[in-house]
VEXKOL-955850 format. One record per residue (C-alpha): residue number from 1; z, x, y. Coordinates in pm, 1 decimal, padded with zeros to 6 digits, always signed. Layout:
// VEXKOL-955850
+------+----------+----------+----------+
! resi !        Z !        X !        Y !
+------+----------+----------+----------+
!  NUM !        Z !        X !        Y !
...
+------+----------+----------+----------+
// end
This chain:
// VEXKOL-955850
+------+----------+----------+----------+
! resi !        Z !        X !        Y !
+------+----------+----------+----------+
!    1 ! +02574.9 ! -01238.9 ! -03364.8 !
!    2 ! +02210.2 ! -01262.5 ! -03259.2 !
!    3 ! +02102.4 ! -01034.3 ! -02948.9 !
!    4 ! +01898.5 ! -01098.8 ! -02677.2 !
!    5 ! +01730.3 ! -00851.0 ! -02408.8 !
!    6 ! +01471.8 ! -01018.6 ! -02154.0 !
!    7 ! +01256.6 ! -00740.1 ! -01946.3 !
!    8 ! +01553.0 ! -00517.4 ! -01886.1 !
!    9 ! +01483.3 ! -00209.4 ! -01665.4 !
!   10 ! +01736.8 ! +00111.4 ! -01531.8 !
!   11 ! +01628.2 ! +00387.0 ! -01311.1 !
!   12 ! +01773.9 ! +00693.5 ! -01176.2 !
!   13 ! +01597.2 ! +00770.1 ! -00885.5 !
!   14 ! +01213.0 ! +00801.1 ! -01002.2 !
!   15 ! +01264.9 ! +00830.2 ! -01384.6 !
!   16 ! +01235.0 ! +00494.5 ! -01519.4 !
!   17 ! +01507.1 ! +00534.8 ! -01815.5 !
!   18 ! +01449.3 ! +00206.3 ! -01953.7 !
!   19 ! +01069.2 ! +00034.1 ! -01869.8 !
!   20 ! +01044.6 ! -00373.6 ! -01905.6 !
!   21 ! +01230.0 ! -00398.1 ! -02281.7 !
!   22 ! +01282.3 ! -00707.9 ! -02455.6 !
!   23 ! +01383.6 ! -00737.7 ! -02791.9 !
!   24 ! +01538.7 ! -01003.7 ! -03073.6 !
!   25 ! +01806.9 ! -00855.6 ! -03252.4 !
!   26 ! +01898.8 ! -01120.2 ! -03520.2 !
!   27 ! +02265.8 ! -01145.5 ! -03657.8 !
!   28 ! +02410.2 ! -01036.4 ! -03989.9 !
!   29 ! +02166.0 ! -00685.1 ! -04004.6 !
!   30 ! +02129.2 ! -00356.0 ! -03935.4 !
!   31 ! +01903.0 ! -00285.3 ! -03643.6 !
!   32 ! +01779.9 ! +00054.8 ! -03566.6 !
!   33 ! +01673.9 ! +00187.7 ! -03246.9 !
!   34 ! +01502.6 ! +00511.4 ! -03260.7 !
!   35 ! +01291.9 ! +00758.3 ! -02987.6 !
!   36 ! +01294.6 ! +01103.0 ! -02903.0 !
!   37 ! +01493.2 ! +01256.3 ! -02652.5 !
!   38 ! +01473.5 ! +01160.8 ! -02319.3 !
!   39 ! +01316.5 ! +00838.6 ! -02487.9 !
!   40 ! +01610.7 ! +00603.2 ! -02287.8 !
!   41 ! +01786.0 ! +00536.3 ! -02617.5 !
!   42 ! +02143.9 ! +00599.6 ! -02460.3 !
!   43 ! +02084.7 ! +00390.4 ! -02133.3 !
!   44 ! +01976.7 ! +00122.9 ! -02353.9 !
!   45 ! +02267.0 ! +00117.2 ! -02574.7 !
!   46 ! +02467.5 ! +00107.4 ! -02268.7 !
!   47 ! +02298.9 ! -00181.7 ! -02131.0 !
!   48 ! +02295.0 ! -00416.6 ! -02446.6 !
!   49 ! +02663.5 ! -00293.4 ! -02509.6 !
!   50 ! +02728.9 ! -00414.9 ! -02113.9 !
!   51 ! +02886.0 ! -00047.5 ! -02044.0 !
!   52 ! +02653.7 ! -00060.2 ! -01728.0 !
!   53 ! +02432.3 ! -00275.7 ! -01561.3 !
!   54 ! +02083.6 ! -00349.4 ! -01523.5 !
!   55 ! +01896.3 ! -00324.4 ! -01248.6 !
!   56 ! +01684.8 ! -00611.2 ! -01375.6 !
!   57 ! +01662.3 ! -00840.4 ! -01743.1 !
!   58 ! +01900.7 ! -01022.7 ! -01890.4 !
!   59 ! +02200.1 ! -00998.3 ! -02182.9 !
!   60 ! +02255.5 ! -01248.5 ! -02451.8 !
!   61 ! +02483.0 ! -01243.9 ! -02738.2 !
!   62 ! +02451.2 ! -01555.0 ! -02924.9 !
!   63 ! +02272.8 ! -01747.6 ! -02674.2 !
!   64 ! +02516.8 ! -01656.0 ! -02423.5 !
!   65 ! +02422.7 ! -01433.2 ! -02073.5 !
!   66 ! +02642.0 ! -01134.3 ! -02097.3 !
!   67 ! +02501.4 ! -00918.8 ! -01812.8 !
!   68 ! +02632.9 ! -01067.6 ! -01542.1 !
!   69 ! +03026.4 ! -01210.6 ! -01690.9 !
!   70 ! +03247.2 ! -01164.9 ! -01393.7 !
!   71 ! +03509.8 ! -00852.0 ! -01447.5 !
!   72 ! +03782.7 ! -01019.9 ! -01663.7 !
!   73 ! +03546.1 ! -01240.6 ! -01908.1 !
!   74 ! +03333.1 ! -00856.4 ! -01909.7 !
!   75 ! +03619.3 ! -00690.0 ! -02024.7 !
!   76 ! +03696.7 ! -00972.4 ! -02289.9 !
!   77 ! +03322.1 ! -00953.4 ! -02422.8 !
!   78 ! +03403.5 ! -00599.3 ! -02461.6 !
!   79 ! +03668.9 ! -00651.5 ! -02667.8 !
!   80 ! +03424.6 ! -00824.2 ! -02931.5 !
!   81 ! +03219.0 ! -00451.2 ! -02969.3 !
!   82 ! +03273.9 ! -00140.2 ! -03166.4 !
!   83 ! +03149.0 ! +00179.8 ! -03039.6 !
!   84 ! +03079.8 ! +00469.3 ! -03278.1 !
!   85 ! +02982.8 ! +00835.2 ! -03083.3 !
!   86 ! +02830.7 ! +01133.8 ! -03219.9 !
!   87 ! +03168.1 ! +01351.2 ! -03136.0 !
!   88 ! +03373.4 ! +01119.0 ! -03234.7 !
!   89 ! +03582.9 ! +01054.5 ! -02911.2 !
!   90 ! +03953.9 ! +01064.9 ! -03124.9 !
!   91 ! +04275.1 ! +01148.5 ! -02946.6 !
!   92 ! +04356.0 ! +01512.2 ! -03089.5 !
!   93 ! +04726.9 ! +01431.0 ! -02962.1 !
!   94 ! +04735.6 ! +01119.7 ! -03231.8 !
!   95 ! +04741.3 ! +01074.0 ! -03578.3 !
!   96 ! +04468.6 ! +00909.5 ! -03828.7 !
!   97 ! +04646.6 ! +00606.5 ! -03830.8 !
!   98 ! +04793.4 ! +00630.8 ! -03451.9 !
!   99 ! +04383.2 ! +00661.2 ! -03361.9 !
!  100 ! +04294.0 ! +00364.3 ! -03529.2 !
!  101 ! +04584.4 ! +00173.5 ! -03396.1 !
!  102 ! +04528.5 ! +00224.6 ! -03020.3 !
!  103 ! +04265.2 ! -00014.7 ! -02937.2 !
!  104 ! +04515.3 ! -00290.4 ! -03088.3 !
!  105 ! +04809.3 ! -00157.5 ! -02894.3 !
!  106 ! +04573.7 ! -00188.1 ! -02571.7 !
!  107 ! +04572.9 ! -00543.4 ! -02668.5 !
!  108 ! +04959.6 ! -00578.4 ! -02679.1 !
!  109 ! +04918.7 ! -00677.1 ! -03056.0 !
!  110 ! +05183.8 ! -00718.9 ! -03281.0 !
!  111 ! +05373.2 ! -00405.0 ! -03431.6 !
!  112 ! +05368.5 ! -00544.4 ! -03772.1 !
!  113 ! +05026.7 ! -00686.2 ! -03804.6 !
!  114 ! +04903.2 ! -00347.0 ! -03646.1 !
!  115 ! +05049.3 ! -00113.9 ! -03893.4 !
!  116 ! +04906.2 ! -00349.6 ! -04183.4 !
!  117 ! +04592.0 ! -00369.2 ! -04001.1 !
!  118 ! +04561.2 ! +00019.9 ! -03961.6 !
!  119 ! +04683.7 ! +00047.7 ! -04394.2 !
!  120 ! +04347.5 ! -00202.2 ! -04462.7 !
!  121 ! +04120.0 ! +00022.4 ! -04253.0 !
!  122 ! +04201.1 ! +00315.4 ! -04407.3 !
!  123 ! +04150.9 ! +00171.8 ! -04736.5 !
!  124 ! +03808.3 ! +00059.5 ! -04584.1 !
!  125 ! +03745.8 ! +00420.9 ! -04483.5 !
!  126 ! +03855.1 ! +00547.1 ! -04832.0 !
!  127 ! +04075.0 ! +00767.4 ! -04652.5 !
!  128 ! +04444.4 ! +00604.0 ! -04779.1 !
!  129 ! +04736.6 ! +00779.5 ! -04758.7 !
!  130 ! +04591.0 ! +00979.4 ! -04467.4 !
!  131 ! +04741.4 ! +00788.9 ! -04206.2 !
!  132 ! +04945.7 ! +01066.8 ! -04092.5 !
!  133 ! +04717.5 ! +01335.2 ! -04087.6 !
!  134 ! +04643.0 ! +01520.6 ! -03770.9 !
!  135 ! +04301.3 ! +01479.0 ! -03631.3 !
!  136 ! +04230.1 ! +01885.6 ! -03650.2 !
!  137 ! +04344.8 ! +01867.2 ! -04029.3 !
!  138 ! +03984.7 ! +01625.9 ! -04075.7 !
!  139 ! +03638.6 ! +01739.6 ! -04151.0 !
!  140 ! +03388.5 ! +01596.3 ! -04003.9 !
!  141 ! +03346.5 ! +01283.1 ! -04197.7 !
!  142 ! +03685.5 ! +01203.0 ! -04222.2 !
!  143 ! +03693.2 ! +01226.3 ! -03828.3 !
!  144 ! +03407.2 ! +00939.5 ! -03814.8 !
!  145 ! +03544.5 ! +00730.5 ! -04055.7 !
!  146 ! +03869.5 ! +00722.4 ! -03878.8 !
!  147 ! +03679.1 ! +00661.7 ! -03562.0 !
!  148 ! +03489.5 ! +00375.7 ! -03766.1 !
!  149 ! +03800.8 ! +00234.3 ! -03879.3 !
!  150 ! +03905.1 ! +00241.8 ! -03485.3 !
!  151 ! +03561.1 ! +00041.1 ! -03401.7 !
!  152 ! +03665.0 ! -00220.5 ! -03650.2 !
!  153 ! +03999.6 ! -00240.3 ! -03578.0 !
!  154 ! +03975.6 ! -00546.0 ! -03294.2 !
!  155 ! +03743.0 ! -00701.1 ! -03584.5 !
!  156 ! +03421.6 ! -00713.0 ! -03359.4 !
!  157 ! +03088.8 ! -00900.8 ! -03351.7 !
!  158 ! +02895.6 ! -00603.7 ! -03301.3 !
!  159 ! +02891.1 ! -00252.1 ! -03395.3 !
!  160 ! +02697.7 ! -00024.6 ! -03162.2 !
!  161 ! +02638.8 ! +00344.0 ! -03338.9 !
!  162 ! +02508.2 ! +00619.0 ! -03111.1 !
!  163 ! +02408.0 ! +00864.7 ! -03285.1 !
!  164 ! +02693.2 ! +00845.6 ! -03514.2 !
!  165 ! +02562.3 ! +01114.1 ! -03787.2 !
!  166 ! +02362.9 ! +01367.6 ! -03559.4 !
!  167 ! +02729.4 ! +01578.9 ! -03581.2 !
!  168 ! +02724.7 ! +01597.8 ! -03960.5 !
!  169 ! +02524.3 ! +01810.5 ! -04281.2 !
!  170 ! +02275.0 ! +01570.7 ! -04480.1 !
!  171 ! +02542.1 ! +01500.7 ! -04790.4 !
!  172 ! +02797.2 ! +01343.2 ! -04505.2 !
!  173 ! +02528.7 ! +01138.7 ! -04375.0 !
!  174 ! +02456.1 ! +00945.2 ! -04630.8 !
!  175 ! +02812.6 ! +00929.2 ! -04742.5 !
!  176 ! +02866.2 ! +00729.7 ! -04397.3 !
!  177 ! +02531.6 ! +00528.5 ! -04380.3 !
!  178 ! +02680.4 ! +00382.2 ! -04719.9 !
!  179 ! +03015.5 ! +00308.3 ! -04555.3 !
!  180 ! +02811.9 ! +00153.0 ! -04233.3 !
!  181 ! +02581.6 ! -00011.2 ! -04463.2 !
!  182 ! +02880.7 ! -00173.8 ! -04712.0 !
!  183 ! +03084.4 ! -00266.6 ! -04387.6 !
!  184 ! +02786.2 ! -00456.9 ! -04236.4 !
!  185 ! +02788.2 ! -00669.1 ! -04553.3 !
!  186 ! +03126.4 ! -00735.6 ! -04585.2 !
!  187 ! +03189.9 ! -00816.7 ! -04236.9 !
!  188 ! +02877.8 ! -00957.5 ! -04168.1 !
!  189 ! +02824.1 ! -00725.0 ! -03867.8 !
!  190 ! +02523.9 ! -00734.4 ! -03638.7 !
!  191 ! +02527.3 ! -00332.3 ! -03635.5 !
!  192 ! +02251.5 ! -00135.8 ! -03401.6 !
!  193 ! +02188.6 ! +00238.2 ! -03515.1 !
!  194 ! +02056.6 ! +00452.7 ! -03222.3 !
!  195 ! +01927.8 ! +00758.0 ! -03373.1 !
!  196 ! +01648.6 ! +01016.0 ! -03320.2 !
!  197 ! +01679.9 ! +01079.8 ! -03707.5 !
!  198 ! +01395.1 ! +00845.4 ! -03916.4 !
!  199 ! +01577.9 ! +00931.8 ! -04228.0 !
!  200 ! +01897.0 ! +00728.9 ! -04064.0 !
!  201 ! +01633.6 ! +00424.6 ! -03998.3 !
!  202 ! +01506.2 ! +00468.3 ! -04360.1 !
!  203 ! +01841.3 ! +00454.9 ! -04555.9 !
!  204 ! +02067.0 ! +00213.7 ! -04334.7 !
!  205 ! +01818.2 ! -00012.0 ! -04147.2 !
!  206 ! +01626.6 ! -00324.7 ! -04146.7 !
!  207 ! +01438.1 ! -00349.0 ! -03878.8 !
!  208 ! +01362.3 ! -00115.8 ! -03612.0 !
!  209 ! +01237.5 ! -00054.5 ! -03268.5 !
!  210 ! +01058.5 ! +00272.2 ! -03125.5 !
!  211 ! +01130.2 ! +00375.3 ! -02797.4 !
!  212 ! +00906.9 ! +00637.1 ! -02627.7 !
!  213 ! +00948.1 ! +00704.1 ! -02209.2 !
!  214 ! +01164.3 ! +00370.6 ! -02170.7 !
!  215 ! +00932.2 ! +00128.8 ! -02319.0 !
!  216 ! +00930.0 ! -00010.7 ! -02686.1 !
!  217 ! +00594.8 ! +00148.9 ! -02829.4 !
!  218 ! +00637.2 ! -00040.4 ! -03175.0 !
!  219 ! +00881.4 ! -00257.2 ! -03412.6 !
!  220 ! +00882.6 ! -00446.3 ! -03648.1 !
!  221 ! +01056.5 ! -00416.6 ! -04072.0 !
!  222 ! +01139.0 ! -00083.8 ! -04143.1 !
!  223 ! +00930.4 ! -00095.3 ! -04453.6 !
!  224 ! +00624.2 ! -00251.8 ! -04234.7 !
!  225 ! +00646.0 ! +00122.9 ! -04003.2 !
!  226 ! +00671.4 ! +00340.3 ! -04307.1 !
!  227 ! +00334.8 ! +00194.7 ! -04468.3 !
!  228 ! +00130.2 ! +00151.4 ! -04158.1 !
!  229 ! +00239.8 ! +00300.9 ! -03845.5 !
!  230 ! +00077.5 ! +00221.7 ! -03560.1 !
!  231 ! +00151.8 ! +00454.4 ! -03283.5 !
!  232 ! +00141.5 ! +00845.9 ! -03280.2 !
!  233 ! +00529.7 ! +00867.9 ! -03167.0 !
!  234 ! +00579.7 ! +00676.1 ! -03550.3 !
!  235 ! +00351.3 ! +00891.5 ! -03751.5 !
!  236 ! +00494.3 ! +01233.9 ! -03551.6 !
!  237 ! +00850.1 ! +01069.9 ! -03694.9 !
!  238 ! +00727.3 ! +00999.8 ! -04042.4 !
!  239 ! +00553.7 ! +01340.1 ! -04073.2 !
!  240 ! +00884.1 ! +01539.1 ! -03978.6 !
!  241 ! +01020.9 ! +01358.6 ! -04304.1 !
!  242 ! +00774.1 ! +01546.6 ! -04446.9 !
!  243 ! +00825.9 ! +01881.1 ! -04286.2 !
!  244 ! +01202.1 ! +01852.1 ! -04281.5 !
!  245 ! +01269.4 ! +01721.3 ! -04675.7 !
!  246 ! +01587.7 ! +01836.9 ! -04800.9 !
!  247 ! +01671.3 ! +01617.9 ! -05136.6 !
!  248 ! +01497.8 ! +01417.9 ! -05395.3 !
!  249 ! +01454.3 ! +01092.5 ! -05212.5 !
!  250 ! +01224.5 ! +01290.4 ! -04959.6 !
!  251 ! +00802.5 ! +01375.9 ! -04909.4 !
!  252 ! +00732.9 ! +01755.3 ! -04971.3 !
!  253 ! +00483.7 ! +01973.0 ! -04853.7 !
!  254 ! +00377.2 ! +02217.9 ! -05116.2 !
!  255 ! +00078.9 ! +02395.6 ! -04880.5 !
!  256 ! -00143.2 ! +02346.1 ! -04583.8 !
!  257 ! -00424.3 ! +02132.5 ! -04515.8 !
!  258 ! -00428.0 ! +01729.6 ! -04550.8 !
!  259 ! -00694.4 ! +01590.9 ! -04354.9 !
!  260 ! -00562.1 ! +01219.7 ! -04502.0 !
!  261 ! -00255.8 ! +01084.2 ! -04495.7 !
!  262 ! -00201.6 ! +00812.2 ! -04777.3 !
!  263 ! +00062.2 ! +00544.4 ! -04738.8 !
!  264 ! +00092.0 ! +00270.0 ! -05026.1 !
!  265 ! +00412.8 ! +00052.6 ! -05106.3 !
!  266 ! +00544.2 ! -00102.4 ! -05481.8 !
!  267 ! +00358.2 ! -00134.1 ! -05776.2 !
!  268 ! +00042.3 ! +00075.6 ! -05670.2 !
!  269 ! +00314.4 ! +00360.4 ! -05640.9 !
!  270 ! +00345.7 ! +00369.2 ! -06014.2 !
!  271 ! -00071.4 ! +00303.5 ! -06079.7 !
!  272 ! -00303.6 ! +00614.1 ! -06102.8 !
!  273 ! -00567.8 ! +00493.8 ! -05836.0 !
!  274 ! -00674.0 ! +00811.7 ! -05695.3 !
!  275 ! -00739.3 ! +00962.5 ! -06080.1 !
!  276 ! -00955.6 ! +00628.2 ! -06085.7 !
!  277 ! -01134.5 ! +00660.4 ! -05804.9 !
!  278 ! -01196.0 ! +01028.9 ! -05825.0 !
!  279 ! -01384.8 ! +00918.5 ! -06159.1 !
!  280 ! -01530.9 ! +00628.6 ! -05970.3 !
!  281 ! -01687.6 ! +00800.9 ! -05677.5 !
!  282 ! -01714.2 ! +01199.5 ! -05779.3 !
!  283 ! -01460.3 ! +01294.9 ! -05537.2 !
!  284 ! -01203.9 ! +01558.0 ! -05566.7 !
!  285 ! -00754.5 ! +01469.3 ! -05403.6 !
!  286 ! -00666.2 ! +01787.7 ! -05298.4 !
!  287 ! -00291.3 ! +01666.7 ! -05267.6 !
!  288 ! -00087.9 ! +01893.8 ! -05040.2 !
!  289 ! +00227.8 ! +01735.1 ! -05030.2 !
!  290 ! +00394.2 ! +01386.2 ! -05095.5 !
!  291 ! +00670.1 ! +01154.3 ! -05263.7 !
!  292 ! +00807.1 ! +00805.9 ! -05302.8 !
!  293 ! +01104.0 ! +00698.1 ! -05091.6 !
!  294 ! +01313.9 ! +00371.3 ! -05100.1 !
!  295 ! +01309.1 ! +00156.6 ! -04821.3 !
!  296 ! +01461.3 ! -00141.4 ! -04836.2 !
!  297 ! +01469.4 ! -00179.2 ! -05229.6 !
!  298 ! +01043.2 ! -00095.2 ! -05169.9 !
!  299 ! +00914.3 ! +00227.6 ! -05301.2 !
!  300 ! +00690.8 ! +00412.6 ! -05024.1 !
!  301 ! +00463.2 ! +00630.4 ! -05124.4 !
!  302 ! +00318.2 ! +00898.9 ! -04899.2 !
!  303 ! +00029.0 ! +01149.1 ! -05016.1 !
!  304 ! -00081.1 ! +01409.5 ! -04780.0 !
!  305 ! -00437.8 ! +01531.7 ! -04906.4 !
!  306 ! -00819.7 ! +01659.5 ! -04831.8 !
!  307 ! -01065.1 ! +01416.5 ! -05003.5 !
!  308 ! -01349.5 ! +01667.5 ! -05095.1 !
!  309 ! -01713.7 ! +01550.3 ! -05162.0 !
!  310 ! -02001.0 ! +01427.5 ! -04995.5 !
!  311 ! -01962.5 ! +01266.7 ! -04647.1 !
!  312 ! -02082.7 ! +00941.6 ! -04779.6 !
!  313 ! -01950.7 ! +00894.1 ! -05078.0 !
!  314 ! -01598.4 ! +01021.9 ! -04945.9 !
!  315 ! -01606.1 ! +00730.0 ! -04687.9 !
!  316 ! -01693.7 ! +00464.7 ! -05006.9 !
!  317 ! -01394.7 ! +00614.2 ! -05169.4 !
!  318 ! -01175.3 ! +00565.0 ! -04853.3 !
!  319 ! -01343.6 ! +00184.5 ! -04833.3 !
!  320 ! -01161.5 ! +00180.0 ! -05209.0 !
!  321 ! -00807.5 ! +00309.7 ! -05139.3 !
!  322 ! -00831.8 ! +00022.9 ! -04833.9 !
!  323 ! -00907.0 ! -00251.2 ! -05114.6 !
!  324 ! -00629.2 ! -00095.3 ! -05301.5 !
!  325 ! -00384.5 ! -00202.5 ! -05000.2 !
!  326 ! -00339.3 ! +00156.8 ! -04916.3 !
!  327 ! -00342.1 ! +00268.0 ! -04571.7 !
!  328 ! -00556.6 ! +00581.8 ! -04457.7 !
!  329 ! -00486.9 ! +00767.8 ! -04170.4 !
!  330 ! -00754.5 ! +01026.0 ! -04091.9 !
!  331 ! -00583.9 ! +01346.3 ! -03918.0 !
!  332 ! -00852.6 ! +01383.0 ! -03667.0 !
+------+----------+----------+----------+
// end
C-alpha cells in the first residue's frame, strides 16, 4: 500500500519535531527513514502510523486520507499496521505463542484459526516448536521475532519498524533484516525502517529519506545516496560506516589522512582506474582506507585517499576520475 504525507508538521512547544515533510512511499518496498537523534524520526513514525495527530499535513494510505478517520474507522485503520519496537514491548506474563496470539484475541477471532495462525508464524519466525517458551527463556532475537510474528499476526498492509535492531549485536541484525527483508517479499509488505543505523538502510532498504531537525534534507534510491551524497548529515552517516566497520561487507580505515573521498558503483569497482591514471597524470593514491559494499545487488565502492602531486596536474587527474563516473568529494 502506497503512502502519502502532504506538508505534515508537530511541535512541542518551540521545538519543531517534524518541519513541512512530504514524502511518496510507494507499495510493495522497503522504505527507510533515517536521522540522528533528536532528528524527529519517532514523531514521524507516529504520525504516518496515525498513533497521533498532526498539527498540520495530511495522511494517505492508498489514496485514502487517514489523518483525520473519525475514532472507530481510526481504530480499524489501525488494525491494518504492524508495529515493531526496539524493546520489544512482549508480555513477560505470556508465552511465545500466547504473545503472538493476543492481537487476534483483541479481535474476538476464532480459537481454532488463531492457534493455526500463531503455528504458521512461528514457522515464519523459524522459531517452531517454541510456542511455549517463556518470554525470559528468549535471547534477544528470538524476543523480536516473536514480536514480528505478533506484527504480522492481523496480516497487515504496513509494517512500521522503529528502530527494531538498535537492541541487538551486529550478527542478530542481519539475521533479522533477512527475516524483514524475506517477509516483505512474501507478503508484499509496504515496510518503513526508522533507524539511526546506515548499515540497516544499506542491507534492508530501497529507498530512503534523511531527516535532520524535522525536515527531509535528502532522498532518493539507497544506491543513488551511497555514490553521491549530497548533504553533510549523508556523508557524516556514510563516513561512520567507515569508522565503525565490523565485518567483511564493510569500508576500513587502515590510517589517517584522506583529503578525497572516492565513491564509484559496478563495473568500474572491478577496473584499475586509479593505477591508470596515476600513470596518466604522474600522480601518486595514497589510499587510507576503503571497500566495496552491496547495495541493492550494486557494488559501492568507497576509497578514502590523498592524491599527491602538483596542484595542477592533481586537479586534471580529479577532471579524469569525474569522466570515469566517479564521484570526488574534496574533505575541505
Amino acid at each position: 500500500m502506497q503512502i502519502e504525507l502532504h506538508n505534515l508538521k508537530r511541535s512541542y512547544g518551540s521545538i519543531h519535531a517534524v518541519d513541512d515533510i512530504s514524502l511518496k512511499i510507494p507499495s510493495n518496498t522497503v522504505f527507510g527513514i533515517i536521522g540522528k537523534s533528536g532528528a524527529g524520526k519517532s514523531t514521524l513514525v507516529r504520525l504516518i502510523s496515525t498513533l497521533e495527530k498532526c498539527d498540520e499535513g495530511e495522511v494517505y494510505y492508498g489514496g485514502k486520507r487517514v489523518d483525520n478517520l473519525k475514532r472507530d474507522d481510526l481504530l480499524a485503520q489501525r488494525r491494518r499496521i504492524g508495529m515493531i519496537f526496539q524493546n520489544f514491548n512482549l508480555f513477560s506474563s505470556r508465552t511465545a505463542g500466547e504473545n503472538i496470539s493476543y492481537p487476534m484475541e483483541i479481535q474476538k477471532m476464532d480459537k481454532t484459526y488463531i492457534k493455526k495462525r500463531v503455528k504458521e508464524l512461528l514457522s515464519l519466525v523459524e522459531l517452531e516448536g517454541r510456542e511455549n517458551a517463556s518470554i525470559s527463556t528468549l535471547s534477544g532475537g528470538q524476543k523480536q521475532r516473536v514480536a514480528i510474528a505478533r506484527a504480522l499476526s492481523i496480516k497487515p498492509d504496513i509494517l512500521f519498524c522503529d528502530e527494531a535492531t538498535s537492541a541487538l549485536d551486529p550478527q542478530t541484525t542481519r539475521s533479522i533484516l533477512d527475516l524483514i527483508r524475506d517477509i516483505q517479499k512474501k507478503m508484499s509488505l509496504t515496510v518503513v525502517m526508522i533507524t539511526h543505523q546506515m548499515e540497516v538502510v544499506r542491507d534492508v532498504c530501497i529507498d530512503v529519506a534523511v531527516l535532520d531537525e524535522g525536515k527531509v534534507v535528502e532522498q532518493g534510491k539507497v544506491v543513488d545516496l551511497f555514490t553521491n551524497p549530497k548533504t553533510a548529515v549523508t556523508k557524516d552517516f556514510l563516513s561512520n560506516l567507515v569508522n565503525e566497520a565490523s565485518n567483511s561487507d564493510d569500508i576500513v580505515r587502515w590510517s589517517e589522512g584522506g583529503l578525497y573521498t572516492l565513491r564509484f558503483k559496478g563495473k568500474h569497482t572491478d577496473e584499475p582506474i586509479l593505477s591508470n591514471i596515476s600513470k596518466e597524470f604522474d600522480v601518486v593514491f595514497n589510499i587510507r582506507g576503503g571497500g566495496v559494499q552491496k547495495v541493492d545487488n550494486v557494488h559501492i565502492g568507497t576509497l578514502l585517499c590523498d592524491i599527491e602531486g602538483k596542484k595542477d596536474i592533481v586537479e586534471k587527474a580529479i577532471l579524469r576520475l569525474e569522466e570515469y563516473g566517479i564521484i570526488v568529494e574534496e574533505d575541505k
